[in-house]
Every structure is written in structure tokens, then in C-alpha cells.
GUKE-41141 format. One record per atom (N, C-alpha, C): y, z, x. Coordinates in steps of 0.001 Angstrom, whole numbers. Example, Ala and Ser with C-alpha at 12.3 -4.5 7.8 and 13.67 -1.06 7.14 Angstrom:
BEGIN
      py      pz      px
   -5690    7800   13190
   -4500    7800   12300
   -3300    7800   13200
   -2250    7080   12850
   -1060    7140   13670
      30    7870   12900
***
This chain:
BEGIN
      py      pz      px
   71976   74392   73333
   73344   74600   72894
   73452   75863   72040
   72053   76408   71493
   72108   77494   70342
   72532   78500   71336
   72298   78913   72572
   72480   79995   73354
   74367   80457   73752
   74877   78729   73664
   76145   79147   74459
   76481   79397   73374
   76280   79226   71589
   76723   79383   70743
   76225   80848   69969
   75795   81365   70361
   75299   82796   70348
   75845   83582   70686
   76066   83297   72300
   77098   84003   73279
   78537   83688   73010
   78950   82734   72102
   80225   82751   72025
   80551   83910   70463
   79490   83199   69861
   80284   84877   68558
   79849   85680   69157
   78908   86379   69712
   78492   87896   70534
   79965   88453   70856
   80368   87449   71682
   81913   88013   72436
   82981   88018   71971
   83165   87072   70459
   84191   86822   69411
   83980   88541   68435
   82513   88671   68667
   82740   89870   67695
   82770   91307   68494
   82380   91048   69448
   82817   91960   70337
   84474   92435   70449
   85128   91610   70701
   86032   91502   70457
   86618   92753   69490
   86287   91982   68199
   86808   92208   66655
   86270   93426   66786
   85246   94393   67001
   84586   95501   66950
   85950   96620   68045
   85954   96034   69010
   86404   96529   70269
   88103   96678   69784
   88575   95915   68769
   89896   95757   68264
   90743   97245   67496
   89258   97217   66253
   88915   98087   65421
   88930   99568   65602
   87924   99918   66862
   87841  100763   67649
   89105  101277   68401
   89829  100247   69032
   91501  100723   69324
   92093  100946   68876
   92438  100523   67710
   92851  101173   66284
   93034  102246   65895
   91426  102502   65953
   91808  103451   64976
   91225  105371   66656
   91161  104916   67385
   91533  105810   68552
   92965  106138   68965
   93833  104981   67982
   95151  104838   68826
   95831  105793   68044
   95134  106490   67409
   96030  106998   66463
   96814  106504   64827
   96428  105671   64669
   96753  104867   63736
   96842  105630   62082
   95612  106757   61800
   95508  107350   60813
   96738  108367   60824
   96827  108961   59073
   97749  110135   59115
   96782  110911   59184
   97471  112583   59928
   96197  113579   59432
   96499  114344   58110
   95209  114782   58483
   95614  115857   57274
   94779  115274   55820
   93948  114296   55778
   93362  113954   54531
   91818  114226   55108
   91578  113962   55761
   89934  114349   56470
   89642  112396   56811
   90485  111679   56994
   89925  110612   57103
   89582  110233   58913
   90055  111256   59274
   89916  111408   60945
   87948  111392   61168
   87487  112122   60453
   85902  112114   60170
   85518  110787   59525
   85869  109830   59163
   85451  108859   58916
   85978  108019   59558
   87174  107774   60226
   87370  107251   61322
   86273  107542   62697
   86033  108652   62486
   84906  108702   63622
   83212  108405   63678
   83171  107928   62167
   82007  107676   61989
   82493  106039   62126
   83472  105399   62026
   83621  103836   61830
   83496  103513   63341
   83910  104054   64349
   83692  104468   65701
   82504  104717   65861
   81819  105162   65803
   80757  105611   65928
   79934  104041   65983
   79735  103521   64944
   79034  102398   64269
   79633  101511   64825
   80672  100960   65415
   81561   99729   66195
   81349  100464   67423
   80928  101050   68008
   80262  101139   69388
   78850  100873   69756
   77942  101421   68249
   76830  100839   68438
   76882   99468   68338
   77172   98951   67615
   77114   97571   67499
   77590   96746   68750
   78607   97357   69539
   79000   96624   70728
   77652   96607   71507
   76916   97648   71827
   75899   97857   72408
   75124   96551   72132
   74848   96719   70774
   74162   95348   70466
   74025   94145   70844
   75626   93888   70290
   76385   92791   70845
   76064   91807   72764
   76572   93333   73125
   76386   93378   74479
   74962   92591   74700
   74303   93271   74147
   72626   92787   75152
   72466   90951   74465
   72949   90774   73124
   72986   89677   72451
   73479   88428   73840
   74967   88982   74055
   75751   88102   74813
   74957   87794   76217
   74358   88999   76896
   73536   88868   78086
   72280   88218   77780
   72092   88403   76509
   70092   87475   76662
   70828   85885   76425
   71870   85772   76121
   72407   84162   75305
   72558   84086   76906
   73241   84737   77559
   74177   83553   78842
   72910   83823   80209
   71811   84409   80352
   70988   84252   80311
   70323   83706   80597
   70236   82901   79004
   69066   82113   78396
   69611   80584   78840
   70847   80609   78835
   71862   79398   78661
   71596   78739   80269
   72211   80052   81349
   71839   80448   82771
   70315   78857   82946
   69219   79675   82528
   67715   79516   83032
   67931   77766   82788
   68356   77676   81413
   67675   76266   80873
   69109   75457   81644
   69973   75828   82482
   70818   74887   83230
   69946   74778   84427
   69466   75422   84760
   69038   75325   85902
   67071   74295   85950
   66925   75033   84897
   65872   73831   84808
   65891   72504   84217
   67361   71954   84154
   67742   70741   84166
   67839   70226   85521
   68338   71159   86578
   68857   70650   87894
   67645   70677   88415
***
């Protein structure tokens, strides 16, 4: 059960990362303060982490995958 529950925040925070990221691509900042450079570093870091995420969610469903099947 730890796996489907792995894979379910993986994709809950995926999500929330992926939210963040639209955000603040969408234009959301004013210019003109330099916060456009730190917007792109917050980007930066919520993409790696999706990456993360990503492989998290694939080893959980997976893992989840194998041990259904070696029930059947």
C-alpha cells in the first residue's frame, strides 16, 4: 500500500510544483524590480524537482504494477 501512497503525493506535488511554475511563466510578476531573475531561479528548482518527482511516481506505480501481479 506504501507504493500507491507514494505515487499518490509524487503526483499531488507534482501538481503543486507544475502550478507554481505556471504562475509565475504566466507572467504574473511586475517588471522592473529584478524579481524576473528569481522567478527564474524558482523555475529552475520546480522543474528539477518535477524531474524528481517524476521518476518517484514511475518507481511507486511500478513497484505497485509488480507486487499486483505477483498476487495474481
Amino acid at each position: 500500500m506504501s507504493h500507491i501512497k507514494d505515487a499518490a503525493c509524487a503526483r499531488t506535488n507534482l501538481h503543486i510544483f507544475g502550478a507554481i511554475t505556471s504562475i509565475l511563466e504566466g507572467g504574473a510578476l511586475c517588471g522592473g524590480l529584478g524579481s524576473d531573475r528569481v522567478a527564474a531561479r524558482i523555475i529552475a528548482m520546480c522543474q528539477k524537482e518535477q524531474q524528481r518527482l517524476l521518476a518517484t511516481y514511475d518507481k511507486a506505480v511500478a513497484a505497485s504494477q509488480a507486487a499486483e501481479e505477483r498476487k495474481s
